[in-house]
C-alpha positions as CSV (number, residue, x, y, z in Angstrom):
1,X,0.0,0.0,0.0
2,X,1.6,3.1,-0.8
3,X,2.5,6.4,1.6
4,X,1.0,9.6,1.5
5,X,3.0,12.0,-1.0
6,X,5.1,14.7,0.7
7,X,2.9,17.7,1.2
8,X,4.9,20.1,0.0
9,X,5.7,21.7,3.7
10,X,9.3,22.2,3.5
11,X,9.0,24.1,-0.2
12,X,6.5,26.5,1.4
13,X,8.7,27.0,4.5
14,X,10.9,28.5,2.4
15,X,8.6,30.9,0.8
16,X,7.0,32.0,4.0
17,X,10.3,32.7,5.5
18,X,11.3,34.5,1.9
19,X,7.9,36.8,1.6
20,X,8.2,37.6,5.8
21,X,11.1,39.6,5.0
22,X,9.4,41.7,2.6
23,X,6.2,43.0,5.0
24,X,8.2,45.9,6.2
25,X,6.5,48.0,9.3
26,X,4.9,51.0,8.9
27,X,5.6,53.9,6.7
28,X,7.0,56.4,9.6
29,X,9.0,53.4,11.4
30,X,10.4,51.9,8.1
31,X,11.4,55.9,7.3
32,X,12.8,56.1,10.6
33,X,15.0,53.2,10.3
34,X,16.5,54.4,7.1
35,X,16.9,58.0,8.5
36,X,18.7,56.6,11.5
37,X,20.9,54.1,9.3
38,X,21.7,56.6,7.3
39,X,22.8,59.4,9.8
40,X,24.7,56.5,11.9
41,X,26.8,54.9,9.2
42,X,27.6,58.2,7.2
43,X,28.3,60.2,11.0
44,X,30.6,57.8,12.2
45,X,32.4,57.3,8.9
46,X,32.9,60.9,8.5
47,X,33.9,62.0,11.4
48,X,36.4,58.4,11.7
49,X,38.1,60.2,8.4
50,X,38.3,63.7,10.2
51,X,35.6,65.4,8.8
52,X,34.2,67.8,11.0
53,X,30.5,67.1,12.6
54,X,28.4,69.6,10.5
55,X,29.9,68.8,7.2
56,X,29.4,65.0,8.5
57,X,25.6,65.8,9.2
58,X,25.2,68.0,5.9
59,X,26.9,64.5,3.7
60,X,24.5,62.2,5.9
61,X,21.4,63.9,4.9
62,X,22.0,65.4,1.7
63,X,23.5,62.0,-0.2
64,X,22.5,59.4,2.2
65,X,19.0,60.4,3.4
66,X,17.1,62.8,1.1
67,X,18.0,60.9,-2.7
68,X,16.4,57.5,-1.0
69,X,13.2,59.7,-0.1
70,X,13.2,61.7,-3.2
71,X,14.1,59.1,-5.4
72,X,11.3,56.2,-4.3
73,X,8.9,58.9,-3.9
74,X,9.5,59.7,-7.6
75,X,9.1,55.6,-7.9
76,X,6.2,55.1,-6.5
77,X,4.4,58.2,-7.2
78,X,5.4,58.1,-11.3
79,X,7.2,54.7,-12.4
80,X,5.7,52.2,-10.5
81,X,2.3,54.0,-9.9
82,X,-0.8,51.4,-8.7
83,X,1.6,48.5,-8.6
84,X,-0.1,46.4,-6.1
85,X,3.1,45.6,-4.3
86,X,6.4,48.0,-4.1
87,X,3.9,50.9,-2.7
88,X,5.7,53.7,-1.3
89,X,6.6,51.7,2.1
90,X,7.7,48.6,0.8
91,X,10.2,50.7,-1.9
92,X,11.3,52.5,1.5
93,X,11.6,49.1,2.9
94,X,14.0,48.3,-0.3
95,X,16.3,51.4,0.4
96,X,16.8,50.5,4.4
97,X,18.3,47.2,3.0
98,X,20.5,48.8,-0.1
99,X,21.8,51.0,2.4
100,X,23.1,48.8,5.0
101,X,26.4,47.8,2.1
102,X,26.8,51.7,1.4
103,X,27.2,52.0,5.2
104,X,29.4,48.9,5.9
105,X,31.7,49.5,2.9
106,X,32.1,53.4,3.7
107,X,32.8,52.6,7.3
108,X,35.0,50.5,6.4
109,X,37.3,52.4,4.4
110,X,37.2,55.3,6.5
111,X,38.4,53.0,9.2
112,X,41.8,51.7,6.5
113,X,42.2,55.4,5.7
114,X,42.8,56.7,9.0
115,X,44.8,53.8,9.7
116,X,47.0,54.4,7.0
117,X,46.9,58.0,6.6
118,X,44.8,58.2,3.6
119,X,42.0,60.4,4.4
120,X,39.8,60.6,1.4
121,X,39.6,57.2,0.9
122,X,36.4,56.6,2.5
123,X,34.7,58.8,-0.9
124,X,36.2,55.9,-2.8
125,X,34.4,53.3,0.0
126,X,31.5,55.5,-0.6
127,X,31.6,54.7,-4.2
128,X,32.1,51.2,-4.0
129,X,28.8,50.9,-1.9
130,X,26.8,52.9,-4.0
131,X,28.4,50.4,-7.2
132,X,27.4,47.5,-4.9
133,X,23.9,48.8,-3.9
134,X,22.6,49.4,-7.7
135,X,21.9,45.3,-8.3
136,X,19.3,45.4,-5.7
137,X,17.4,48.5,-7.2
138,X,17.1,46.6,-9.9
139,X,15.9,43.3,-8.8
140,X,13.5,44.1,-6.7
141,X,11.4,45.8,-9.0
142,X,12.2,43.5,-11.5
143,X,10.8,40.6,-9.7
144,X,7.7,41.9,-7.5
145,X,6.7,44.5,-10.0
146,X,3.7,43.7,-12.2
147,X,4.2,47.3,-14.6
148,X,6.4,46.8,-18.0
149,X,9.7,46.1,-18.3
150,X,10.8,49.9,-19.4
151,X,9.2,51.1,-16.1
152,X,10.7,48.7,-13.6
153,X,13.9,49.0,-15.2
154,X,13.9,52.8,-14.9
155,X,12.8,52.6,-11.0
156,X,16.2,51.3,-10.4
157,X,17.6,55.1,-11.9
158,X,16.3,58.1,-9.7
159,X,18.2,57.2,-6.1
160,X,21.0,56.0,-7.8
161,X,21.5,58.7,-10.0
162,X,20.6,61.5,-7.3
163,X,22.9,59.9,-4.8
164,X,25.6,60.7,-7.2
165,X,24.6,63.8,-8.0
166,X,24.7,65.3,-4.5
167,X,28.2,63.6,-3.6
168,X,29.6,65.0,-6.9
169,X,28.4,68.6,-5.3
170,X,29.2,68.0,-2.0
171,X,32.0,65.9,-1.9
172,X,34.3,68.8,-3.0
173,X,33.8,71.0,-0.1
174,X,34.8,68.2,2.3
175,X,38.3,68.6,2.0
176,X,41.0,69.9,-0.7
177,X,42.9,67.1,-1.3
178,X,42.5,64.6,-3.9
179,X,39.2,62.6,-4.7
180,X,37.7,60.2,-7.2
181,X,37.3,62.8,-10.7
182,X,33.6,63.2,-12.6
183,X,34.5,61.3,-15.0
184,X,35.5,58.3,-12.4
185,X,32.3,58.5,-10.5
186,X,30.3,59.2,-14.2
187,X,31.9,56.0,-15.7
188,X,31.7,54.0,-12.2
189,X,28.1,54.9,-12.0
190,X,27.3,53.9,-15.3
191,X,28.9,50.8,-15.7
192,X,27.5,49.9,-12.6
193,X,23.3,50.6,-13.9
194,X,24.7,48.9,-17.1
195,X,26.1,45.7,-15.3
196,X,23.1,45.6,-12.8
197,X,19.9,46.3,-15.3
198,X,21.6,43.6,-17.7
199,X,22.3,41.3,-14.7
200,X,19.2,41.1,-13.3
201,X,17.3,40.9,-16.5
202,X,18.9,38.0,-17.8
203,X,18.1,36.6,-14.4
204,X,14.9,36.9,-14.5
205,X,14.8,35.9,-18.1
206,X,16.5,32.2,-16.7
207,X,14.2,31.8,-14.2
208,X,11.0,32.4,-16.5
209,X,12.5,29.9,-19.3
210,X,13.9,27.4,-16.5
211,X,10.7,27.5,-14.5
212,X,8.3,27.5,-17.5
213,X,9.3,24.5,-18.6
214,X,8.8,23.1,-15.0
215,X,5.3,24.3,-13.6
216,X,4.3,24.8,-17.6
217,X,3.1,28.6,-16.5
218,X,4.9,31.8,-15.9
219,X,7.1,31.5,-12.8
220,X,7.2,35.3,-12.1
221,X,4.0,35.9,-12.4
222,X,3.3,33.2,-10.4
223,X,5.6,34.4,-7.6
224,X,3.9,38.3,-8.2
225,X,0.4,36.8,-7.5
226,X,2.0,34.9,-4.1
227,X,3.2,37.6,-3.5
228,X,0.0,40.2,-4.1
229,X,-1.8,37.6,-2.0
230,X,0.7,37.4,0.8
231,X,0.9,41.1,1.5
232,X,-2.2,42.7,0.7
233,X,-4.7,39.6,1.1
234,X,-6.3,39.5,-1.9
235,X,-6.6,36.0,-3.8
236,X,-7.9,36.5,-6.7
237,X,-5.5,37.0,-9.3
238,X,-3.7,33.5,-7.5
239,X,-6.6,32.1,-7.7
240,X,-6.9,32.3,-11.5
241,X,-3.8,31.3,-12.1
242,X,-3.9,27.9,-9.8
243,X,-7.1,27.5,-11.5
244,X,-5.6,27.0,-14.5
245,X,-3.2,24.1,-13.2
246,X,-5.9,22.4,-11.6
247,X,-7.9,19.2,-11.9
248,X,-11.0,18.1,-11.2
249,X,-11.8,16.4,-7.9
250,X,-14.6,15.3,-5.8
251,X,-15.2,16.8,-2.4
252,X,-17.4,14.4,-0.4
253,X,-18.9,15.5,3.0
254,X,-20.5,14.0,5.6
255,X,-22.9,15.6,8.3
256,X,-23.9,13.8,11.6
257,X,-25.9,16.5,13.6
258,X,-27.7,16.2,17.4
259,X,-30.6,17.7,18.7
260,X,-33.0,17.6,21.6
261,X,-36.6,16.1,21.1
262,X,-38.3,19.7,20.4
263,X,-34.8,22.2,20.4
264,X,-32.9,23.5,17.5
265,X,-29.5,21.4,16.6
266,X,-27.3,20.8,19.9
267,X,-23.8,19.9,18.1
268,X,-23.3,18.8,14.8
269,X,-19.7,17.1,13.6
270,X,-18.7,18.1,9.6
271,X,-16.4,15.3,8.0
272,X,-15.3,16.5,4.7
273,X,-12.2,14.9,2.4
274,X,-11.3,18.7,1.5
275,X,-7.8,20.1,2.4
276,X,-7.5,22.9,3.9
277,X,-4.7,24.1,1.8
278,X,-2.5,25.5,0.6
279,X,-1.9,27.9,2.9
280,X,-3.2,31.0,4.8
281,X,-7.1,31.9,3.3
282,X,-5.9,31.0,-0.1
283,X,-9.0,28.0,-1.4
284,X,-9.7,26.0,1.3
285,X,-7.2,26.9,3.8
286,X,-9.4,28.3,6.3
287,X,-12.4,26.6,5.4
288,X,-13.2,24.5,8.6
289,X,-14.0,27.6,10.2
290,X,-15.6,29.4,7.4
291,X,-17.9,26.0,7.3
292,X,-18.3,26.3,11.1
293,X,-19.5,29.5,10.9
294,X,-22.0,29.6,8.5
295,X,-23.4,26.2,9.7
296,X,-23.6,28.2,13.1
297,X,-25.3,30.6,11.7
298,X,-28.1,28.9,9.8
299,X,-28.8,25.8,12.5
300,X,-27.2,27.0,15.9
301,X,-26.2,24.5,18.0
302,X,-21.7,24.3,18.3
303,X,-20.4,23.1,15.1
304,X,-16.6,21.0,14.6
305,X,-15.4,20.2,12.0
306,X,-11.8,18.0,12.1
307,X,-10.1,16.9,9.8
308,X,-11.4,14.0,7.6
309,X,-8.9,11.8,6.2
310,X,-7.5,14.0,2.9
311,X,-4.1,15.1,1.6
312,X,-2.7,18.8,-0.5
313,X,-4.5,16.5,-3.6
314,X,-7.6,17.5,-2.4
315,X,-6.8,21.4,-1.6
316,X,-10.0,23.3,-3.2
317,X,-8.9,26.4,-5.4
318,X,-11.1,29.0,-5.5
319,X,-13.5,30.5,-3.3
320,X,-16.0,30.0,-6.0
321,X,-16.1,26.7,-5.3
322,X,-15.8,27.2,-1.7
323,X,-19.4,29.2,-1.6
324,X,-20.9,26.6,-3.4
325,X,-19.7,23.9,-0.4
326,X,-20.9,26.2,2.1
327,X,-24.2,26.7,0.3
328,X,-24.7,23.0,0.0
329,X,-23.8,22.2,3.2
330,X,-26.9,24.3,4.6
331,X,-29.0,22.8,1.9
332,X,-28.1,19.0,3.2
333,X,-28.1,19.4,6.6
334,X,-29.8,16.7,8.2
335,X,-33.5,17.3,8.3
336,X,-34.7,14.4,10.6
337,X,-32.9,12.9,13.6
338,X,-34.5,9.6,14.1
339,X,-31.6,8.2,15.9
340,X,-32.4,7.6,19.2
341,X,-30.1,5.4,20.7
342,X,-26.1,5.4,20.5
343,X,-23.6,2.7,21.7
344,X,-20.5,3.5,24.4
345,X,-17.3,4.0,22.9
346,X,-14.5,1.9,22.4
347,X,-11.4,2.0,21.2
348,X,-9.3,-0.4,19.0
349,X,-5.2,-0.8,19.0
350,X,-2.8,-2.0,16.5
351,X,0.5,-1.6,16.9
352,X,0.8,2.3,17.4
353,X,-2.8,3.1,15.3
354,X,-5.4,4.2,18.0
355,X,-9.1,3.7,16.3
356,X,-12.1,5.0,19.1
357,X,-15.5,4.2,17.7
358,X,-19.1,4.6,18.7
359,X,-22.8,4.0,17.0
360,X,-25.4,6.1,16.6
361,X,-27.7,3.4,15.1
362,X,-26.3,2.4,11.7
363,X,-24.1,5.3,12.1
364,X,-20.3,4.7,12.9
365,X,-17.9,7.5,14.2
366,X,-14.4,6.5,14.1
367,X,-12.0,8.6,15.1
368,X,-8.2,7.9,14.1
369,X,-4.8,8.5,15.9
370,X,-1.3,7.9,16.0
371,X,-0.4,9.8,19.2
372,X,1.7,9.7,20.9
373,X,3.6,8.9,18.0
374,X,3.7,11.7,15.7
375,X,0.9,11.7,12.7
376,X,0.4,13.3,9.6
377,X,-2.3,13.5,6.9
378,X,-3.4,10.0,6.3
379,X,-3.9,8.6,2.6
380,X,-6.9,8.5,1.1
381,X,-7.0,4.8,0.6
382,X,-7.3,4.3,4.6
383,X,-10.6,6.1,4.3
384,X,-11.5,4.1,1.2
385,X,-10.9,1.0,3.1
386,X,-12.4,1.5,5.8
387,X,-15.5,3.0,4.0
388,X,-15.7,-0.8,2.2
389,X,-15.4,-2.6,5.4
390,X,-18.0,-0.4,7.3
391,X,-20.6,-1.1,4.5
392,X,-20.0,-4.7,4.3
393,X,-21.1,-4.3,7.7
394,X,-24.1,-2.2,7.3
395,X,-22.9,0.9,8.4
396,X,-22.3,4.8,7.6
397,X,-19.0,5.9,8.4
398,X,-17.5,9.2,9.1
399,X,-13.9,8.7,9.8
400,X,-11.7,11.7,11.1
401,X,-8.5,11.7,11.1
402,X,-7.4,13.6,14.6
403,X,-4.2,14.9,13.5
404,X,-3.2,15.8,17.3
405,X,0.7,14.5,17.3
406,X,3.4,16.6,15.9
407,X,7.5,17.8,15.9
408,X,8.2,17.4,12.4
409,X,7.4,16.5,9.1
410,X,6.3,13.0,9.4
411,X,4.8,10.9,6.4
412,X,2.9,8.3,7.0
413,X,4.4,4.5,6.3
414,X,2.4,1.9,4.5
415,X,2.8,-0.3,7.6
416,X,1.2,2.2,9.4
417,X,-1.7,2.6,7.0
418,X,-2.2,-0.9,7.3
419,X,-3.4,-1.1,10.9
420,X,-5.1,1.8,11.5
421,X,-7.0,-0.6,8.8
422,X,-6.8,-3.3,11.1
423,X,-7.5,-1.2,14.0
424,X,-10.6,0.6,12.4
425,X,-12.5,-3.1,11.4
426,X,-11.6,-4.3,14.6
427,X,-13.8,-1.7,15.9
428,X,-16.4,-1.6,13.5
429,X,-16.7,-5.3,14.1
430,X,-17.1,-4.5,18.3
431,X,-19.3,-2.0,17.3
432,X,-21.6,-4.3,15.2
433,X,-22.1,-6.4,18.2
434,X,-22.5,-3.7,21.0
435,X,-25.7,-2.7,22.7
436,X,-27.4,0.6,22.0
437,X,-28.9,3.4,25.0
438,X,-30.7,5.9,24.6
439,X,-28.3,9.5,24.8
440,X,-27.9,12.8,26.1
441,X,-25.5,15.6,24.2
442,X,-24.2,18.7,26.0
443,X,-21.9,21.2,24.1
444,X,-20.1,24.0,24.5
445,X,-17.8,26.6,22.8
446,X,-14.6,28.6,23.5
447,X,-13.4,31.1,21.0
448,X,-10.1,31.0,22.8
449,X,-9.7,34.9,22.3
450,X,-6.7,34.9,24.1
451,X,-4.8,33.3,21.3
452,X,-4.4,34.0,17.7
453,X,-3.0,32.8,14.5
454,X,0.6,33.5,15.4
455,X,-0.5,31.4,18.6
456,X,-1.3,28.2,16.0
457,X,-5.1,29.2,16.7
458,X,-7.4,29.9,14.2
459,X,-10.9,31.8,14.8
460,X,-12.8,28.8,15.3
461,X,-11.6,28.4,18.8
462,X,-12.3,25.3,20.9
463,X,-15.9,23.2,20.6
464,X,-16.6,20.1,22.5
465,X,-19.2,17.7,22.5
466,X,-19.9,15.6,25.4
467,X,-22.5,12.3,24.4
468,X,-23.6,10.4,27.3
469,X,-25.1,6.7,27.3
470,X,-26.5,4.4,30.5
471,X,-22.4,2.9,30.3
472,X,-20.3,6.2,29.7
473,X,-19.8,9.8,29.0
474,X,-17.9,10.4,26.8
475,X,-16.0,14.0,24.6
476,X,-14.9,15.0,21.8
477,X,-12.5,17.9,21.4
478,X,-11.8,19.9,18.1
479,X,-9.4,22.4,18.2
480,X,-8.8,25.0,15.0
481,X,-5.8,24.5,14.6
482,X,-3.0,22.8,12.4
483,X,-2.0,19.7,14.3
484,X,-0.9,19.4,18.1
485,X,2.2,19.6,20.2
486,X,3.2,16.2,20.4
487,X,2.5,14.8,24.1
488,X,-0.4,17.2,24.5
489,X,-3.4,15.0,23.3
490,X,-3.1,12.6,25.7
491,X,-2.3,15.6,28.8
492,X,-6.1,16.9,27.6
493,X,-7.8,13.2,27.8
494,X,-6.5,12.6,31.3
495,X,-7.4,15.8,32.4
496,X,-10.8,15.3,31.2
497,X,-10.9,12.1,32.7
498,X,-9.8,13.6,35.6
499,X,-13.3,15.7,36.2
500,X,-15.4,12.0,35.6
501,X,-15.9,12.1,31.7
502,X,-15.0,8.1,31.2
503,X,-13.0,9.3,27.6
504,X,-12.2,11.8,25.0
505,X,-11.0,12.4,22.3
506,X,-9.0,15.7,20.8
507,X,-9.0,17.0,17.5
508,X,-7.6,20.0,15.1
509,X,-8.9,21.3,12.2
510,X,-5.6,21.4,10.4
511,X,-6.6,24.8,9.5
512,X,-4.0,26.8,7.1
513,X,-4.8,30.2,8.2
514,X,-1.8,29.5,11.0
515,X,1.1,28.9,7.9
516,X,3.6,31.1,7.4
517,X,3.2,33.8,9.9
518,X,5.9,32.8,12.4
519,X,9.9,31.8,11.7
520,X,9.9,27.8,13.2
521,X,10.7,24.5,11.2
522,X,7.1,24.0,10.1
523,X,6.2,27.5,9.3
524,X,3.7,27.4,12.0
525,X,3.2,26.5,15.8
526,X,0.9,23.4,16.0
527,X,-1.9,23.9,18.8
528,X,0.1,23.9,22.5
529,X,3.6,24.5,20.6
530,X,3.3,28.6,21.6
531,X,1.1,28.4,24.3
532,X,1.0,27.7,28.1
533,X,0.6,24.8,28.9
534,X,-1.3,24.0,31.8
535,X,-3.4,27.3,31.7
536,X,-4.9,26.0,28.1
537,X,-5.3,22.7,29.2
538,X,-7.3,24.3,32.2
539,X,-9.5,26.1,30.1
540,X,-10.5,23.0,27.8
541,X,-11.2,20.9,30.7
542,X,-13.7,23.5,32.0
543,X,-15.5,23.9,28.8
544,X,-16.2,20.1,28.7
545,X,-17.3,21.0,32.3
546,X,-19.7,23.3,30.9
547,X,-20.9,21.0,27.9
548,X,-22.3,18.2,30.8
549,X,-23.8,21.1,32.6
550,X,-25.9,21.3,29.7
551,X,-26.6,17.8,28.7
552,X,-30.3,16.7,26.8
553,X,-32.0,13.5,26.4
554,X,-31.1,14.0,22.1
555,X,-31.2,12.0,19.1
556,X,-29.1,12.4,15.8
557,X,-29.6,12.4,12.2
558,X,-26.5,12.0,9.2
559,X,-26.8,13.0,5.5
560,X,-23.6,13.3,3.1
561,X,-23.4,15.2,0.0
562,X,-21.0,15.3,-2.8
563,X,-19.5,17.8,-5.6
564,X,-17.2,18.1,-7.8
565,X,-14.8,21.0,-7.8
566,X,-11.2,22.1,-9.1
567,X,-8.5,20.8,-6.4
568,X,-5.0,21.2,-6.5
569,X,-3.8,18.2,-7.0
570,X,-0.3,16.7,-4.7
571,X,1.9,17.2,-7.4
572,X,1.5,20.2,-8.7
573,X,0.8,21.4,-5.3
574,X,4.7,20.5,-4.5
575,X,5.7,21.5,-7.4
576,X,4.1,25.2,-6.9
577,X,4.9,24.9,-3.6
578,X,8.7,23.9,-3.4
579,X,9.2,26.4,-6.6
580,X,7.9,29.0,-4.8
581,X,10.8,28.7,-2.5
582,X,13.7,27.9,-4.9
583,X,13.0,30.7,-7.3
584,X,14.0,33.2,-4.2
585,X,17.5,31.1,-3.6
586,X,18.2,30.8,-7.5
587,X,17.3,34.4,-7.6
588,X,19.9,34.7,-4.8
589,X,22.9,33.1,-5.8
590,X,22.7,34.2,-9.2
591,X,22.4,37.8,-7.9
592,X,25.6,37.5,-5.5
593,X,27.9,37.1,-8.6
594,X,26.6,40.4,-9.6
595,X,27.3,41.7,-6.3
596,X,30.7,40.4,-6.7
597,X,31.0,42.1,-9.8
598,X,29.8,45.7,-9.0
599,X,32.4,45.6,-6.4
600,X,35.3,44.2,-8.4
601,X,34.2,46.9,-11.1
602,X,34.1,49.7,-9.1
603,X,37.5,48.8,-7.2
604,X,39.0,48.6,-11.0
605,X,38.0,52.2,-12.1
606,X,38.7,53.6,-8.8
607,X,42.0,52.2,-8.0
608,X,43.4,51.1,-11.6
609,X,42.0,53.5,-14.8
């Protein structure tokens, strides 16, 4: 039996991390930073050469400070006007990093020039950084920037050239001894635009032939829509284009919902073979809340909805589609709940696969975990399996997969596929033979406001479900969130067991709204990772406390529904996904040989013409 593919995780990782650097903070802090860069590197250069303190702070702010305002205000407000990304801030953002080589360099040839007696030397460290800088007022436009190539070339002109402008002027009144000529700085300049427009450009130019043939689409444009998404949250021109690498796929959901005799919907439990994927709110990636929500809104009653067994095959494109799952889900949601009895639950072992199960009439939950070994998204043949078994059987099955166990990026192993098989039939098989009780349901809800998304918690908080029978009482926990610390699963059932509930069981969403906002391993914290401890686990055992304070004699009712929609399937999910990444380190090795370059350049028309 084969594995699940790789997910695609570590190829995303990389992007995250990538596009993380590039949401710069506000406009007045990120102008700040550069002013104080600026003032710092060029003061204590200056004055290290012997120039005096108000020529020092005149230099600073008239070639260091007021060409990188003037010159990306001219940029955003002329050449790269309405580009959705490089906005006025971000371009800022650009000039804090170009800077920090200017500084370094000049600094550093100050220090070498009053060491060896050469006092104007740091003009021609000035230069150097300046020749060094240019590359990266090129590329970044060059890459993020949707406008034409004649307009993103030029943005990479007005600082540069103004910066050189105002040391040309300046630089002569500084001190009467020798310095670099016009014509020097005029060739050094130039060749350095010439080098640096021609470098990037054929960059870019390798990556869109390279990548095309690869992902068979435009891997820039690509990387601009990841990018307009990312930063200013709006998925629709990503969604066209993963549209058009898509396939077609069928979404399958399944709905088992509790009431009181003559009440509105207690608790209902969604089980749906979506993904919630790829990442953040692009498709399906916040979904279980979204489907929480509006279920919420049209039934009442606390809504979960964990994760059903799925993989990134099944990651749901557009929010098109998404609307029309919501809208059906409404439209299916059980109308009669006949179900009057339920069994206790039980749970089956094999090996490290841990299978609970319980009966609501022909109705079979199953609820699957690995823990405390870690788990990852199950295939899609486990559910298939078990689906076949369960019928032979005479039962309806909604199998979740808990995902509650995590360090690392785990795949899981056809052995292990295998008995959560075993494990699962075992069950159903108990199940078949076990005695049914009339029930009582209690629920309750936690938005967990405390936390957030950089927390590893997503805005459908905490819902449990507690399902008593004559034999037990029993709970299950779903959590929105993207997997658990490992460990932490079983620290929740024992506390819950702990207040008289016989068992429970834990479960996250794997919600995708979490990815990508913090710097760790997986991109994300899974649920407990970020958070403390003891105090969480506190405030999920006393909202199970609160579901059995409101316990009702209830009965259930199931209906399923099915649709087909445009998925993304695992391949060209990793594909997308782990090109996202590599495009910013070929981008990034290509362009330090540029780097390299400018500086040998520069140090050649300074120090030999």
């Amino acid at each position: 039996m084969p594995s699940a593919p790789k997910t695609g995780v570590g190829g995303t990782v990389d992007a995250f991390n990538f596009i993380r650097r590039v949401a710069f903070p506000s406009t007045p802090v990120v102008i700040s930073i550069f002013a104080a860069i600026a003032i710092a590197s060029a003061g204590v250069s200056l004055l290290v050469a012997g120039e005096n303190l108000v020529q020092t702070l005149v230099f600073a702010s008239a070639v260091f400070l007021l060409p990188g305002l003037a010159g990306e205000l001219v940029n955003s407000a002329l050449l790269l006007r309405k580009d959705r990304i490089l906005d006025f801030r971000r371009l800022m953002g650009v000039e804090v990093i170009s800077i920090l080589p200017m500084g370094a360099i000049l600094l550093l040839f100050s220090i070498i020039g009053a060491l060896l007696g050469m006092t104007r030397l740091w003009e021609d460290g000035f230069l150097i950084g300046l020749a060094v800088s240019l590359p990266l007022r090129f590329l970044t436009p060059m890459a993020m920037s949707s406008m034409s190539s004649w307009r993103k070339l030029s943005a990479g002109l007005p600082t540069a050239l103004l910066t050189t402008i105002m040391f040309l002027i300046l630089s002569q009144f500084l001190s009467s001894r020798s310095s670099p000529t016009v014509i020097q700085v005029g060739v050094l300049v130039a060749s350095g635009l010439v080098l640096s427009a021609a470098g990037v450009s054929l960059i870019i130019r390798k990556v869109e032939i390279e990548g095309g043939a690869e992902i068979h689409h435009s891997p820039m444009g690509l990387f601009r829509s990841f990018l307009d998404h990312w930063l200013r949250k709006t998925p629709t021109a990503l969604e066209e284009r993963l549209l058009s690498l898509s396939t077609e796929g069928s979404i399958e959901t399944k709905i088992l919902s509790f009431s009181g005799r003559d009440s509105p919907p207690i608790a209902s439990l969604v089980v749906s073979n979506f993904h919630p994927g790829p990442y953040r709110d692009m498709g399906s990636g916040g979904l279980p809340s979204e489907l929480k929500q509006s279920l919420e809104e049209a039934q009442r009653g606390v809504v979960q909805v964990p994760h059903g067994i799925s993989s990134h095959k099944l990651n749901i494109v557009s929010h098109r589609d998404i609307d029309r799952l919501l809208s059906a889900a409404r439209e299916n949601y059980p109308s009669e709940h006949l179900i009057r009895k339920a069994s206790s639950m039980i749970r089956g072992r094999e090996g490290e696969a841990i299978v609970s199960g319980q009966a609501f009439g022909n109705v079979a939950l199953l609820t699957i975990t690995l823990a405390p070994e870690e788990m990852e998204d199950l295939p899609t043949v486990v559910s298939g399996e078990i689906e076949k078994e369960a019928s032979t059987r005479g039962f309806e099955v909604l199998v979740i997969d808990a995902h509650n166990s995590l360090v690392g990026q785990p795949s899981i192993t056809p052995l292990q596929a295998e008995r959560i098989i075993t494990a699962a039939v075992s069950v159903l098989d108990r199940l078949k033979a076990l005695s049914q009780d009339p029930f009582k349901v209690g629920s309750a809800y936690d938005a967990l406001d405390s936390y957030g998304l950089k927390d590893g918690i997503g805005p459908g908080g905490l819902s449990v479900l507690v399902l008593k029978t004559e034999s037990d009482t029993v709970s299950y926990i779903t959590i929105d969130g993207n997997n658990m610390q490992q460990g932490l699963r079983d620290r929740i059932v024992q506390s819950v067991k702990d207040i008289g509930v016989s068992d429970a069981e834990v479960m996250t969403t794997d919600t995708h709204l979490v990815t990508g906002l913090v710097r760790s391993p997986l991109g994300y914290y899974p649920v407990g990772a970020a958070l403390p401890t003891a105090s969480f686990v506190t405030q999920i055992t006393q909202t199970v406390q609160k579901a059995v304070a409101n316990l009702e004699e209830s009965s259930a009712g199931v209906s399923k529904f099915s649709l087909q929609m445009q998925v993304l399937g695992s391949e060209t999910f990793q594909s997308i996904t782990s090109f996202v990444g590599r495009v910013a380190r070929r981008i990034g090795r290509s362009f330090l040989w540029i780097e390299s370059g400018s500086f040998l350049l520069a140090v050649v028309i300074l120090f030999v013409v």
